[in-house]
N, C-alpha and C positions, 0 to 999 in steps of 0.2 A: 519577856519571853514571847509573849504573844506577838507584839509586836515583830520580830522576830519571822515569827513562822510566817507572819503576813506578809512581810517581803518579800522572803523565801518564794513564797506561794506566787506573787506579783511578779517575781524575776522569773520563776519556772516558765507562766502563762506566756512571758515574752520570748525566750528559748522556744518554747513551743511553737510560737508564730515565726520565729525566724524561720524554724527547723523547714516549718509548712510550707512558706515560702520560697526556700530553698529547692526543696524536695518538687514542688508544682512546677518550677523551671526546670526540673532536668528534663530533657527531651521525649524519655519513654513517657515518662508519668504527663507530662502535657499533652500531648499529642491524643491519650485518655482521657483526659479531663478537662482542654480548653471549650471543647463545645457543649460541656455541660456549664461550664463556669459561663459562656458567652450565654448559654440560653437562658438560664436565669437572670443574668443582667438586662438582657435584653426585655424578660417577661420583667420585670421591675419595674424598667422605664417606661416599657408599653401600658404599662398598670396606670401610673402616676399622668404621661403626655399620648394618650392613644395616636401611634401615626394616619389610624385611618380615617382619623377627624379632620387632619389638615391637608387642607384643597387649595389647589392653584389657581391662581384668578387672572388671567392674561389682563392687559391693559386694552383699555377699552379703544373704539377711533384707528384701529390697524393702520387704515388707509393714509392718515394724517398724521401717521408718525413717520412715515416712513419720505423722506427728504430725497429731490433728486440727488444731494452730494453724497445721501449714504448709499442711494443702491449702486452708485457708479462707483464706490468701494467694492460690491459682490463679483463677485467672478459673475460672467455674462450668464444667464439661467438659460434653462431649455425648457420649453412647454410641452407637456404630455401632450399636446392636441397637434404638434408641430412632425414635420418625417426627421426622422434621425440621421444629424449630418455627420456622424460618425460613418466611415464604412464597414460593413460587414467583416466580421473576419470571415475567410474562405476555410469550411469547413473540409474536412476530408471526405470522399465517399468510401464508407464502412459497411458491411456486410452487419444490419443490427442479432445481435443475440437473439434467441426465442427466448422467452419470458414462460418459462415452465409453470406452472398453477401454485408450485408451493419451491421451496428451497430454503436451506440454510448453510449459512457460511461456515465454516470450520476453521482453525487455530489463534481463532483471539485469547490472549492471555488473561483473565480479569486482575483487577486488582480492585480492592476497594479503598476508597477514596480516603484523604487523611482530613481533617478539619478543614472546611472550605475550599476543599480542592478537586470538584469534579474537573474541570476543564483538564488541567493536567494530568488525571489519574485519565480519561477518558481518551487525550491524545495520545498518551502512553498505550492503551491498549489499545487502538485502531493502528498504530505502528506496529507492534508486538504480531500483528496479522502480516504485516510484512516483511517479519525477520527480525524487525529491531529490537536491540536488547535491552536498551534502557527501562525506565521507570520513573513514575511522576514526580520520582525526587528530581531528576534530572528538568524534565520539560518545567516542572514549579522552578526552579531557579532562574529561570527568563523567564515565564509567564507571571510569575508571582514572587520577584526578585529579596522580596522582605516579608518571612513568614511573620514574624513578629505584628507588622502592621495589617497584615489581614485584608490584603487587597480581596472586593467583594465581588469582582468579575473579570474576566478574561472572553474579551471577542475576539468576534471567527478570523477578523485579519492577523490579531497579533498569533493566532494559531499557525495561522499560511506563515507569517511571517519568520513562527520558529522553525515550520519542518523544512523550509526553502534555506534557512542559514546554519541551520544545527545539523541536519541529516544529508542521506544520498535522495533521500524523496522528493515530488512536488506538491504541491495542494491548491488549489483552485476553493472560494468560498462564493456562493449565489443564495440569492432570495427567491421570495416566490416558485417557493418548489413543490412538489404534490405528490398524492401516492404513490402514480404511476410513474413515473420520473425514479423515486426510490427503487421501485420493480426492479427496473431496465439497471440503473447501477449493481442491485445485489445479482441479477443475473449474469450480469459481466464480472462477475468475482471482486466490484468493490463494495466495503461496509461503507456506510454514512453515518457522520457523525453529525446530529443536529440538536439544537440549542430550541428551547421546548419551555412552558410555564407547568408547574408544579404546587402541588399542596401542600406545604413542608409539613411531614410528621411531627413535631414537635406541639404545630399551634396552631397547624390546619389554616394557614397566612397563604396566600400565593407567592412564591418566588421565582425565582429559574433556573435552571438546571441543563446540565448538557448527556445527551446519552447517544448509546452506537445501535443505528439498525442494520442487524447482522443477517436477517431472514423474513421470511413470510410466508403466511398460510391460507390460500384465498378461501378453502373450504371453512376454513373456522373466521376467517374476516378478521386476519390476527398479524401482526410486526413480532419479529422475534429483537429484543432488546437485549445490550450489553448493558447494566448501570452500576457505576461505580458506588452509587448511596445504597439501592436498594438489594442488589444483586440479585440471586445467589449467583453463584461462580459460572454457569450454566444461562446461556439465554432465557427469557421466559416471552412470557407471549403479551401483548398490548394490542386493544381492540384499533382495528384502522380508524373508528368513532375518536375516540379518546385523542389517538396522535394527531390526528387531521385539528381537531379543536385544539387542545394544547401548544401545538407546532405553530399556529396561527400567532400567539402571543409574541413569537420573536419572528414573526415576518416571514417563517416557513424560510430561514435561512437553513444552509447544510455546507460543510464542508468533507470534500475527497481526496485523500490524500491517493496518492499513487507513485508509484515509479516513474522517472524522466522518460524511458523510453516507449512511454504507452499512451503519451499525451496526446496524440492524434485518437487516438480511443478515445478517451473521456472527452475531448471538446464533441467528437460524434456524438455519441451519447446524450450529451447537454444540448447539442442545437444551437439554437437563437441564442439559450442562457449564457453559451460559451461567450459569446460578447457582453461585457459589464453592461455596456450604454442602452445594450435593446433588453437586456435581464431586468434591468431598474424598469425599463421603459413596460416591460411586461407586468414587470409584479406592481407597477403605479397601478394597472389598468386591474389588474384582479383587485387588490385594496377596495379602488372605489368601484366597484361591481358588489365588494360584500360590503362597504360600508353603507351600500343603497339600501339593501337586502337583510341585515343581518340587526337583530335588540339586542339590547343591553349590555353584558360587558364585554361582548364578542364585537359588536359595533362598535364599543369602544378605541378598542383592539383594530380592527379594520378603518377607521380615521388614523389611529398611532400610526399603523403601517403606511398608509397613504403619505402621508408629513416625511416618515424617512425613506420612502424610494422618492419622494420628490425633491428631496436633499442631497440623496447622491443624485438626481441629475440639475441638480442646480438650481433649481425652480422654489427660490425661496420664497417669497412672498408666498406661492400659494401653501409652499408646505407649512409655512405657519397659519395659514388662514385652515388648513388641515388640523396641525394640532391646537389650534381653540375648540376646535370643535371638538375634539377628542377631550380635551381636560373639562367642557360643559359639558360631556357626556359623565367624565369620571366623576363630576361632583352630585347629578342625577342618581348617581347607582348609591345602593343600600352600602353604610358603611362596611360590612361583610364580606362586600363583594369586591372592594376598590382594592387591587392592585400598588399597594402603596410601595412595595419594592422596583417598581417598574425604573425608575431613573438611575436605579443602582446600575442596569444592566442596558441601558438603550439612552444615548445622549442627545438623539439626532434634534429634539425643541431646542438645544442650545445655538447650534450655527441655525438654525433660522429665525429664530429670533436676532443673533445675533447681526447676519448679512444683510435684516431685514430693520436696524438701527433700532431695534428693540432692548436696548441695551439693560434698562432697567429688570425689563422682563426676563432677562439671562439669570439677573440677579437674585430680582427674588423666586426664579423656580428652583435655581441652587439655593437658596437659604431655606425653601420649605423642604429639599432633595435631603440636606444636609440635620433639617433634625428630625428624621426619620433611619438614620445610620446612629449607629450606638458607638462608634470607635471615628475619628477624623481622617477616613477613607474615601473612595470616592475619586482617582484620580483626575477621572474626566472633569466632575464636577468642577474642582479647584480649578482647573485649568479656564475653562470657557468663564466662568465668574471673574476671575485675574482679567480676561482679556476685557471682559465688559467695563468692569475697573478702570484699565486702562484709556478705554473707549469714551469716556466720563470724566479723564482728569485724576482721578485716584489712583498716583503711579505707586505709593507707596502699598495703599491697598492690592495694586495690579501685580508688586514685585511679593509678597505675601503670600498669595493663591498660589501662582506659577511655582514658586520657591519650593512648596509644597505638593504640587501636580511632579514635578520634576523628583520632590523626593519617595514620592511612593512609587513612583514606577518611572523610571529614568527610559526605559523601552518602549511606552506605553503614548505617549501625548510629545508636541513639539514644545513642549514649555519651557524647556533650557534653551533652548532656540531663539524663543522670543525674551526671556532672561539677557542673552547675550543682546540681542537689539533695545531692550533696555539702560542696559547698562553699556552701550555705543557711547 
């Protein structure tokens, strides 16, 4: 008889786990409980492998790894110090807006955000200002095509990329942007949306986060914010101190959406910036102005930046001779302080490393990149590691990474691309 009730008992507990299991996949109930289920996992792992203990160690000899037949692989680089043989786009002559002392934008819709999904919830409501009716479920099915897999970031191109192919809107994305630049757009009736470093409330970690600057208040020295994590439904206010620092972590990037026919507006507005080539060329030149200027992890920060506007303009050898110095800086700072999510959300060490026949180094910054992520996310990652694979002889390792770059986010990385010239 005992026996008996004991199985009973044994079969119940498993019923019960099916049930739970069940029940934590229906969509209501997850959507509830995946980011409490993810943070404990994560606070687990971080218990047992702290990721802010593991540091990047570039390969020593830069100069001497880099072989004339590999740089004559790189797209020809352009030197910051060089004039820009791009031309000018010809701007319009515009009648600029006055820039009122204080303003605030009106009919953003808020939404708050669902697990891991500011970027979409955020695009959604910078649209929703201009009529659009959708919702972050919509923009997360191309930004974030597999909720399942928990893609861990969405950049500002693949944003331009969905309102240019999904909507009637356009969007323009630039770096090196500034207070006053924000002004001039909110005064001309657009919000901005910029990609910004955060404190995550859960574990007081830095992360990144994307939010909409909908107003300002020069009296109070204050940004009126849309945020899909933080809210409330209503703007609130954010000292110009704070944004200006924060903002800095992702390169003071912003993206504008707008209507097609207003596009001679916004390039006025933007200037110089309206051209990618002299925008890079600008925000190179503030980088290293604060990386001269600036301690500790903001320094850090201003080397990172430096490495990726030198990336977009082609200039790879120095942007990696930029980010060594940036990651001997990260390994300097107090564990506390190190940024250990940062390659979740900014890839730009991989192509220069990579252009720069640093191939190893590709390698192992995605393998320290990769155990510091709790789920095999990351698409950028997999991709540029594949290609270094590749670059090394390891086609089967090369065809692995890609395989995988290509299945988290088939919209995201050319890795089905280089798959098919693979398999040529």
């Amino acid at each position: 008889m005992r026996r008996r009730y004991i199985l009973i008992f044994i079969f119940g507990i498993l019923a019960l786990c099916l049930l739970a299991g069940f029940a934590y996949n229906l969509p209501p109930i997850h959507e509830r409980l995946a980011w409490r289920v993810d943070t404990l996992r994560v606070q687990v792992k971080r218990y047992f492998n702290p990721p802010e203990q593991v540091v990047f160690v570039p390969q020593e000899q830069v100069d001497a790894i880099v072989s004339g037949t590999l740089t004559a692989m790189a797209p020809t680089p352009t030197s910051t110090s060089l004039p820009l043989t791009e031309t000018p786009v010809p701007l319009p002559s515009l009648t600029p807006t006055a820039i009122p002392p204080s303003l605030a934008l009106t009919g953003i819709r808020h939404e708050y955000q669902k697990f891991n999904n500011c970027a979409p919830a955020s695009l959604a409501m910078v649209l929703s200002y201009w009529g659009w009716q959708g919702d972050q479920f919509q923009t997360r099915a191309y930004l974030r095509p597999s909720f399942e897999i928990d893609d861990k970031n969405v950049n500002p191109y693949e944003i331009v990329d969905y309102v240019q192919k999904n909507t009637q809107f356009d969007a323009v994305w630039r770096v090196g942007g500034n207070l006053e630049l924000l002004k001039r757009l909110l005064a001309a009736g657009y919000p901005v949306l910029i990609e910004k470093g955060l404190l995550d409330p859960h574990d007081h970690t830095w992360l990144g986060h994307y939010q909409i600057i909908s107003g300002y208040n020069d009296a109070k020295a204050q940004f009126l914010v849309y945020d899909s994590y933080e809210g409330p439904p209503e703007a609130y206010g954010v000292s110009y101190d704070v944004i200006a620092q924060f903002w800095r972590h992702f390169n003071f990037v912003y993206v504008v959406v707008f209507p097609r026919d207003r596009t001679a507006e916004v390039q006025s507005i933007l200037g110089a910036a309206s051209n990618p080539q002299q925008n890079f060329q600008s925000a190179a030149q503030l980088a290293s102005a604060e990386a001269g200027s600036l301690t500790g992890r903001e320094q850090f920060f201003a080397w990172f930046n430096l490495g990726s506007n030198l990336v977009s303009l082609q200039d790879y050898v120095n942007a990696a001779r930029a980010y060594d110095n940036a990651f001997a800086l990260y390994a300097a700072l107090p564990e506390s302080e190190r940024p250990w999510r940062l390659l979740w959300y900014q890839d730009g060490p991989y192509p220069a490393y990579y252009y720069t026949g640093r191939y190893q180094d590709v390698i192992n910054l995605a393998h320290s990149t990769l155990l510091n992520v709790d789920k095999p996310v990351l698409e950028e990652t997999y991709y540029w590691r594949g290609m270094a694979k590749e670059a090394l002889g390891d086609r089967a390792g090369a065809v692995e990474d890609l395989t995988r770059a290509a299945t988290l986010n088939p919209n995201s990385t050319p890795a089905a691309e280089e798959l098919r010239h693979l398999n040529s």
